[in-house]
C-alpha positions in Angstrom: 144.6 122.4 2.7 144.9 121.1 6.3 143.5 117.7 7.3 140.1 118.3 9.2 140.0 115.1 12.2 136.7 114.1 13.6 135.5 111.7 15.6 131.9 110.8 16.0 131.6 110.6 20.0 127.2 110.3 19.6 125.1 109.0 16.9 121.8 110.3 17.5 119.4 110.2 14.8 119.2 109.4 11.0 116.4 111.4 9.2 116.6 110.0 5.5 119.1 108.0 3.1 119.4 108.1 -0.2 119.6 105.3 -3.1 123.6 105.6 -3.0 123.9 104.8 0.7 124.3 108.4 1.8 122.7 109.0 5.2 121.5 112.7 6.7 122.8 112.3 10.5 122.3 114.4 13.6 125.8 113.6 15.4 127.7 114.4 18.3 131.1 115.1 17.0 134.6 116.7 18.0 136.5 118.4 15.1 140.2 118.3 15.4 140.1 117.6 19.2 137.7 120.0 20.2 134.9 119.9 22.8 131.9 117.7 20.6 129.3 119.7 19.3 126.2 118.8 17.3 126.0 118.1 13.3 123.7 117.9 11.2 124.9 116.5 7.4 125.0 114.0 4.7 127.4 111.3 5.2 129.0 108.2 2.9 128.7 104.4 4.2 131.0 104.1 7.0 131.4 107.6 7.2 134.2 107.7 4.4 133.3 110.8 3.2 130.7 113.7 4.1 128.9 116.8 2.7 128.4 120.2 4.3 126.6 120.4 7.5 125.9 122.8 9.6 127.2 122.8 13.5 125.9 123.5 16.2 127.0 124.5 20.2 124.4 122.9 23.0 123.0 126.7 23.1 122.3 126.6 19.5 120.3 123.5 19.5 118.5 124.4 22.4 117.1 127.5 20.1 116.5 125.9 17.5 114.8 123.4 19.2 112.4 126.0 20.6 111.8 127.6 17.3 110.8 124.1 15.9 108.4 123.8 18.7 106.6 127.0 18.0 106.0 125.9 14.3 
């Protein structure tokens, strides 16, 4: 399996951690040298090692943004 790079360019905001140290981040990150988008996952201390996420482009946020607004 190929190596997945990232680099966190924007922390933003941390919703929750658990007793273990795990954190649930909303991030600005580039995968693999990519334009940054936003990501929304768990995360180890110091960002060693992370669970699935989902991603999302500028546009996508946006949306859900607005649907979170019309709750």
């Amino acid at each position: 399996m190929a190596e997945i790079k990232f680099e966190i360019t924007k922390q933003i905001a941390v919703f929750s951690e658990t007793s273990k140290g795990w954190t649930k981040e909303l991030n600005l990150i580039s995968w693999n040298g990519r334009e940054p988008k936003y990501d929304i996952r768990d995360w180890a201390p110091n960002h060693e090692k992370m669970g699935k996420g989902v991603t999302l482009s500028k546009e996508e946020l946006d949306k859900l943004l607005e649907a979170m607004n019309s709750l």
